[in-house]
Structures are given as C-alpha cells and as structure tokens.
N, C-alpha and C positions, 0 to 999 in steps of 0.2 A: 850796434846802431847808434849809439847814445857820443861816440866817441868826438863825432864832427862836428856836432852842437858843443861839447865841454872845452873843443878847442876855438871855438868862435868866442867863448866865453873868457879864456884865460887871457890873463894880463889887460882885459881892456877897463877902462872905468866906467863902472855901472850902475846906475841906479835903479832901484826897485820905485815907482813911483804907485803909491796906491797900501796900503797892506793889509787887505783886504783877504777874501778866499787866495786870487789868486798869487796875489804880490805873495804870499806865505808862502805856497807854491813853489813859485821862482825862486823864492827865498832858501829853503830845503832843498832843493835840487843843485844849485849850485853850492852850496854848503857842505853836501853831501861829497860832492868831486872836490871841490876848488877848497879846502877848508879854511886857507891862511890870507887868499886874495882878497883885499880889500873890497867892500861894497858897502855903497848908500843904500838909506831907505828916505822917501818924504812921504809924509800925508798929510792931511789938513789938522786931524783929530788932534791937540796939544799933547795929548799924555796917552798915544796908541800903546806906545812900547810896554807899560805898565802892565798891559793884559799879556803880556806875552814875556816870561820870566826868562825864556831862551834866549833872547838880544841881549839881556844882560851878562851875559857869559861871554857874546863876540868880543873878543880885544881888537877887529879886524872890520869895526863897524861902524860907520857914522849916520846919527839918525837927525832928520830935518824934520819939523814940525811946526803943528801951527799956518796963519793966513800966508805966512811966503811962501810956502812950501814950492810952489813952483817958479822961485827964483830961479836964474843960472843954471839955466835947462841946457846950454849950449855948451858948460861945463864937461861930457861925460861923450864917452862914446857908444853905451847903448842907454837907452832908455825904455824899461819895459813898464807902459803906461798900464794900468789899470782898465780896463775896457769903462768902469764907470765918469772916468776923472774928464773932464772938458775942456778940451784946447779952444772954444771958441773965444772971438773976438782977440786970441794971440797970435804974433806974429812968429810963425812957425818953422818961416825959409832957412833959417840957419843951422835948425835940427830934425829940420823935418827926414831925412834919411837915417836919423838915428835911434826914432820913435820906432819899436817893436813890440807884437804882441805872444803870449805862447802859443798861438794858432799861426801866426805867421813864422815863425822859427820853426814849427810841426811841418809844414806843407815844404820848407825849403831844404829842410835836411832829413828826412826821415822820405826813406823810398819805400813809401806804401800805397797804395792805391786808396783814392778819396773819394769821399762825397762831398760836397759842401750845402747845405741846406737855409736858403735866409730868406725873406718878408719879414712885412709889418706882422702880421700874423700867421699863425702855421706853421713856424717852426717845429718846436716840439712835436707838435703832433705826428708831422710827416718824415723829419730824422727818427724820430720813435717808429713809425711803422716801418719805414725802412729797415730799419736795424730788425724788426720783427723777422721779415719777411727774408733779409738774407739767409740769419741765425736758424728758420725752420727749415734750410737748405743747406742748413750744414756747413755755410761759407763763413769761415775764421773772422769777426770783424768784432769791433767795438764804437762807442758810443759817445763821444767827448764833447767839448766845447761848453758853449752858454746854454747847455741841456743841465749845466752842474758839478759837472767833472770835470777839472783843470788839467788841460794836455799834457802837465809835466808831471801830473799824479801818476799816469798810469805807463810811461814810453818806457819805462827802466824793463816790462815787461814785455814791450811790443817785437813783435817776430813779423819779418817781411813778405808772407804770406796773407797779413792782416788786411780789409777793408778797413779803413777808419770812416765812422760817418761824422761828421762836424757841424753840429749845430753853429749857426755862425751869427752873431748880430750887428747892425750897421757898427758899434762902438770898435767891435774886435774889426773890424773890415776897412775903418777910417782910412789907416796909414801904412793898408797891406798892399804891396808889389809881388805880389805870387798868388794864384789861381788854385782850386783842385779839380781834380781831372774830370767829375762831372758837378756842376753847377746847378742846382736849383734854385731860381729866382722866383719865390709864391704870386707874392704881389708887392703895392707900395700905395700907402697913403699915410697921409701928415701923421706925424708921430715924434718924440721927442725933440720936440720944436725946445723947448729947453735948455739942450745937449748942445743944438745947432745955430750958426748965423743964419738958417731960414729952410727951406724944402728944399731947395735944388741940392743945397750941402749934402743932408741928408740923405737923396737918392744919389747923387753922386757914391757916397759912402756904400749902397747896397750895392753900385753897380762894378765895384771892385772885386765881386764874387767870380766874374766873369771876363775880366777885362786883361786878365794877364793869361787866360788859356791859351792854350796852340791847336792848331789843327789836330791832333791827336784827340783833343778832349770832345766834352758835349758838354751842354749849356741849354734850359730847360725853361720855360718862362711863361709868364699865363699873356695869351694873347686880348683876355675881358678887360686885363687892365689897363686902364687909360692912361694912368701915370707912368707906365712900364713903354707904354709904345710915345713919351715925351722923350723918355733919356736910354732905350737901349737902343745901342747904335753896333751895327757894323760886328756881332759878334763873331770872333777869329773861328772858334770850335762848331763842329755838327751842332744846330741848332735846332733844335724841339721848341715847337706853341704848341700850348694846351689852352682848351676854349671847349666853353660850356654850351658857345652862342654857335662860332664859326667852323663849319668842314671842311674849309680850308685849311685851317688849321692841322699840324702833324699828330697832335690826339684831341680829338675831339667827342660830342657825344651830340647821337641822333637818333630818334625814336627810343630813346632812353636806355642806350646803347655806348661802351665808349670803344672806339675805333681809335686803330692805328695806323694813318692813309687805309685802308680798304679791309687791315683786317680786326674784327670784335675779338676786342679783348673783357669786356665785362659789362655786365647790366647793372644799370642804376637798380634795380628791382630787388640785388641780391640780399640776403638779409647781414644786418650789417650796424657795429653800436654807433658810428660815426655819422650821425644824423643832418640833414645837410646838404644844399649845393655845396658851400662852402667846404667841407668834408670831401665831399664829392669830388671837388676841385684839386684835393690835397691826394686823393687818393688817385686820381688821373696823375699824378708825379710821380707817384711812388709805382704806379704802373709802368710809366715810362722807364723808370731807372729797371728796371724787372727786366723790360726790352733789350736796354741796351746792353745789361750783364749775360741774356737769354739766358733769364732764369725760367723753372717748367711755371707755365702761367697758371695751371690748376691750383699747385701749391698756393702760387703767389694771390690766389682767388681767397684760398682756404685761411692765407694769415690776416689780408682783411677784413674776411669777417669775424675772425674771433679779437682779434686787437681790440679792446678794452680802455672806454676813453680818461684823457689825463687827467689827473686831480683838475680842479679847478677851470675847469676846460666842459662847458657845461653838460657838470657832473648832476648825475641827477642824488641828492639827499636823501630824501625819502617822501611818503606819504604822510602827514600828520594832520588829523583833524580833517578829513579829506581834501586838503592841502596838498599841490605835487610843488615841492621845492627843489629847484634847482642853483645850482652855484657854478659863474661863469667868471668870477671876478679877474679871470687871465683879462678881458676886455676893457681894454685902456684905450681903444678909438672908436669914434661913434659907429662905425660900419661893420667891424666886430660887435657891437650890441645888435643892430641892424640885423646879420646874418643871423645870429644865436637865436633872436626874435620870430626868423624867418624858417625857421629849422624847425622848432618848437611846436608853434602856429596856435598856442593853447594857451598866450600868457593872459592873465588878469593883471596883476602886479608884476610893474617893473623897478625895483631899488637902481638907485645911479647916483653918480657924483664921485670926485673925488679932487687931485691937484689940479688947479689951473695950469697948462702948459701954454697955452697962446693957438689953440687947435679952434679948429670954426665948426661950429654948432648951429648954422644956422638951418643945414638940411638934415639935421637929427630932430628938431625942433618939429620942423615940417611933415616930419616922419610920422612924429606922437603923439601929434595932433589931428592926422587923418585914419592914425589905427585905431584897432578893434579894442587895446588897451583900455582899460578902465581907470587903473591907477597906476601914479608916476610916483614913487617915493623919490624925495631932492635930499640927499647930503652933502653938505659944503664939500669944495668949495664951488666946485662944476654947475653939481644940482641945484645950488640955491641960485644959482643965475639962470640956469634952461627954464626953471621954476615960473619966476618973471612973465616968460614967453609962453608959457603953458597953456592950454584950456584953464579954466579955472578951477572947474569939475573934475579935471585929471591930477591937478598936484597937490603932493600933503609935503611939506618944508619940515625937517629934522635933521637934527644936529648930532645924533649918533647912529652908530648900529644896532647898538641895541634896541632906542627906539624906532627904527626902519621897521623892522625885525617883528617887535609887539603891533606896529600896525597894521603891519601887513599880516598877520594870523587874524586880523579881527576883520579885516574889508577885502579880501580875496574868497572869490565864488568858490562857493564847494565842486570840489572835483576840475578845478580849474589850475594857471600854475603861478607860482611868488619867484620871479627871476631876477637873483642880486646879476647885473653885468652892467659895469659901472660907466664905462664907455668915459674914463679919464682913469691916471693913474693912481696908485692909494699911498705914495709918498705924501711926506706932510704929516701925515694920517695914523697909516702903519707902516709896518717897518717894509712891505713888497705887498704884491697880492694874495702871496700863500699865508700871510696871517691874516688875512682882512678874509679870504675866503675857511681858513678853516673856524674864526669867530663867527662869521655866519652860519654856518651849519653847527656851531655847537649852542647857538641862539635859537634855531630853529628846532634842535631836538629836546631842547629845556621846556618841555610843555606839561 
C-alpha cells in the first residue's frame, strides 16, 4: 500500500519544514525507502540538528536554520509543513499547492476507510471514543493524527481492511484538498487567533474537513453552534446535525432522550464517566457514526459508558483535605472553562490564565461574575487582565502554579471543588498543557 506515496516521493525536491514529532516522521520514512534522494530540512530552532546525531550521517541532506528558515518556500516541489509552523501574513499563491501535510498524503493515497474528527474542542475525546466503540466490535481500525501518532508511524503496517480514525486539527486541515469519508465537525469558536490573520481563516481551515467529500461520504456537524451555521455551506456528502436544543435536527435530544429522526438511540440518564452536555454532545457524534457504520447500538451503549475520561480532560485528582480537585487544563477557550464549569456544577475555586492570543474575554468575565463561584485564582498572562474586571471579592492575582495551587487548599469550602481550566493556552508558560496539567496534580497531591 505504501508503494504510491514512495513514488510521489521519488525524485521530487523536498523539504521537511518543522522538525518536530512529525517532520522526524516524514524524515524516517522517506529515508527508509528513498535513502540516497536528496532532501532539506528548515526550522526556526539555530542548532535543532545537534539533538539529533542521525542528520549527521546524511551525505544527502541540507539543513536550514535559524529566523529565515522559511525563505525560498517556492524553491521545492513538496513541502511538508509542520502542522505547528504559521504561514500567516505570507504570501502563499506561488506554493500554495505544494504545501502538504501527513494527513493529507494518508487520505489521498492509502484506500482505507476514514473518519475525520475536528472542533475547537472535543477532538480527542470523541476520535478516542470512537476508536473505543469500533475496537469492542471487532472492527480492524486505528487511531492517528493530532491524537499523537504521526500517520507515517504506523502505514508501513496498515492493511486495507483498516478504519483509520484521524484526529485532525484546523493547522493539519489549512492546505488540505481531500476529505474523509465521514467528517465530524464538533464545534468552532475563536481559537488560535495567533496561528491566524483573524477567525474567518481559521473556520475556513476547520471547514476543509468537509469541503472536498462526494456524495458517497457523510459530514456530521453540531446544529447549537452559531459559528458552524456562519461558514457551513452547501455540504456535498449525506449530511447529519446534531443539536441538544432542536428536533429538527438528524440527532437530537428530547425528554432526555437522544433520537435519530424518530428512532431512540440513548438516554442522557445512562450512567456514564463523560459528564456534561458538552460530553453529551460528543457523544451524540460518536452515536451517529455507530449509525452510519450500523454498528449493534447496545454495544455501542455499553463502550460509552465504560470510556474513561482523558488525561487532562476534566480529570478528576483526587479528594485531599476534603478538597475534590480536578484538572481540566486541555481548556484553552473561555467556553471550554464555561462547559467544564457547567458539568461539574460544585466549583469553589477556579485557577485560569495563561498566553494572551488576542481571544475576547469579555463574556467569560460576565460569566464569573454572576456565578456561584467564590474564588477566581489570575495567572499571567490571561488572568491577570480578567483579574482587572473581576469582583473584587472573587480574584486573588499570582504568578505561579505553585502558588495558585497553595491557595486554593487554604480558601476552598470543604467538600466543595479546586478546578485548574485555564480557559487560554499554557505556551509561554509551559511547554503544552500536559505539563502544566500533570504540575498541577503533583502540587495538589504534595500535602
């Protein structure tokens, strides 16, 4: 299966741009086939290569480094960008068809049946239960993408019998021309404004999940969100809404019920660790896709409720000092704090803050200032501006975790809960959220 990709590969000029997880990746796999074919590598980092003693050995390798790193992009005939690296504010017409990703090289040569799974949030969560819910059915599939695992780690083993489920993020989705055969679009709100020249880019970017299917496919979408009914348009494939609010909608939920057009497929009531509308909402997805595959619906009852929620994904810690500590730091938008908030329904202490992206805070503010919340712990750089706006009664201003962390053990009600969901990014900070979240819980078990 591997053959079609290594000859897309051969003879052309390439560059690895990024070298990173993935650029490594890409890097080994064509090394592996192609060993003598010349290829670049750029990154920004001046001295990457040093970490990496095998580039010293390519005689067949030129490596770019440093702030120009993305000079003479129009140089090469592929270009396999880094999902991190940010073409914004460049002008991109002259290479823009040469820009690929390993997700998008996966979907156009490898004949496997797909999932595609993207929002601002909920990925993981609901490519994870998916993949559950297939695998306790017996059906051959695997788990790739921006879940962790780089599509070219694992194809050398992939057999055409396979589901592949692909976690997919607007970054992998930017500069993709090809589709998978079912499309999960969660939700969309402001989010790496950063990355972006502004939010339409952005959704634009999620809406390439969808925009290259054919009539053969399905395309799955939440009908509550506002931002999703600005920019989907005119979707080619069988299209699915899902909606918490509307019956009109193709799955919906009523009397606490969730229906598919007329027939019950499951109760909100079931017992279940994914706590949550929100949850809820992810889990109306993953029912849908169950539909479409007709997969037996009991099973598919039986994998949601033992599914076991994801690190960082508010996870509950433990009890300390009659303390319920929970850690949600996946939560990098304020509506992700919002829901985890609303889920819970039992916080005292809320920890927040983290990078400025240029994201609006003004109805998060409004939020936590009419809740039941008692305290607002501020960490730069987010929190010490929401801080500002605060009750005055609600915020305490600090400048680590660790002392977020000591305060919140001393002024949280007993038997009540300490919820770090930072509702901004922890770049800047720490290195993603899985350090920032697993420092918290090893702060909160130091007692």
């Amino acid at each position: 299966m591997i053959r079609p990709l290594i000859q897309y590969f051969k003879d052309k000029k390439i560059l690895i741009l990024g070298f990173g997880r993935e650029g490594i990746s890409t890097y080994k796999l064509i090394r592996k086939y192609l060993s003598n074919q010349h290829l670049t590598i750029a990154d920004k980092n001046s001295n990457f290569e040093k970490d990496y003693d095998f580039l010293a050995c390519d005689p067949y390798l030129t490596i770019i480094s440093g702030e120009n790193y993305l000079d003479n992009l129009d140089n090469y005939d592929i270009i396999m960008k880094a999902p991190g690296i940010s073409f914004a504010y460049l002008d991109t017409s002259s290479y823009f068809s040469k820009i690929k990703s390993q997700l998008e090289l996966f979907l156009e040569f490898f004949p496997v049946f797909t999932i595609g799974v993207t929002g601002t949030k909920g990925k993981s969560t609901t490519s994870s239960l998916i993949y559950q819910i297939l695998k306790d059915q017996n059906i051959k599939c695997m788990l790739l993408g921006n879940i962790g695992v780089p599509v070219f780690d694992c194809i050398d083993t992939l057999e055409e019998n396979t589901t592949a489920i692909l976690e997919m993020s607007s970054h992998q989705l930017e500069y993709m021309e090809v589709s998978p055969n079912i499309a999960l679009l969660l939700n969309l709100y402001e989010e790496h404004l950063d990355h972006y020249e502004s939010f339409e880019q952005y959704a634009k970017a999620k809406c390439n999940i969808y925009k290259y299917q054919t009539k053969s496919d399905y395309f799955l979408y939440s009908f509550d969100n506002e931002n999703l009914a600005k920019f989907v348009h005119d979707p080619c494939a069988t299209t699915y809404s899902i909606s918490l609010k509307n019956s009109q909608s193709t799955i919906f939920l009523k009397n606490d019920i969730v229906y598919l057009n007329n027939k019950p497929l499951y109760s909100k009531n079931t017992s279940r660790n994914l706590v949550g509308d929100y949850n809820l909402n992810n889990i109306m997805f993953a029912l849908g896709v169950s539909e479409i595959l007709q997969l037996d619906l009991s099973k598919t009852v039986q994998s949601i409720s033992k599914f076991k929620t994801l690190a960082h994904r508010l996870q509950f810690v433990g009890k300390y000092d009659d303390i319920l500590f929970y850690d949600n730091s996946i939560a990098t938008i304020p509506m992700a704090t919002i829901e985890a908030i609303e889920a819970l329904k039992n916080v005292d202490t809320l920890i927040i803050g983290g990078m400025d992206r240029g994201i609006h805070y003004e109805d998060f503010i409004n939020y936590l200032n009419h809740s039941s919340i008692r305290n607002v712990i501020c960490m730069p750089k987010t929190g010490h501006d929401i801080a500002l706006k605060l009750k005055s009664e609600k915020s305490y201003v600090v400048e680590t975790l660790e002392e977020a962390v000591s305060i919140a053990k001393k002024i949280t009600a007993k038997n009540k809960i300490c919820l770090l969901s930072p509702a901004a990014a922890s770049y800047g900070f720490f290195k993603n959220f899985e350090e920032k979240g697993n420092l918290y819980q090893k702060l909160v078990k130091d007692i």
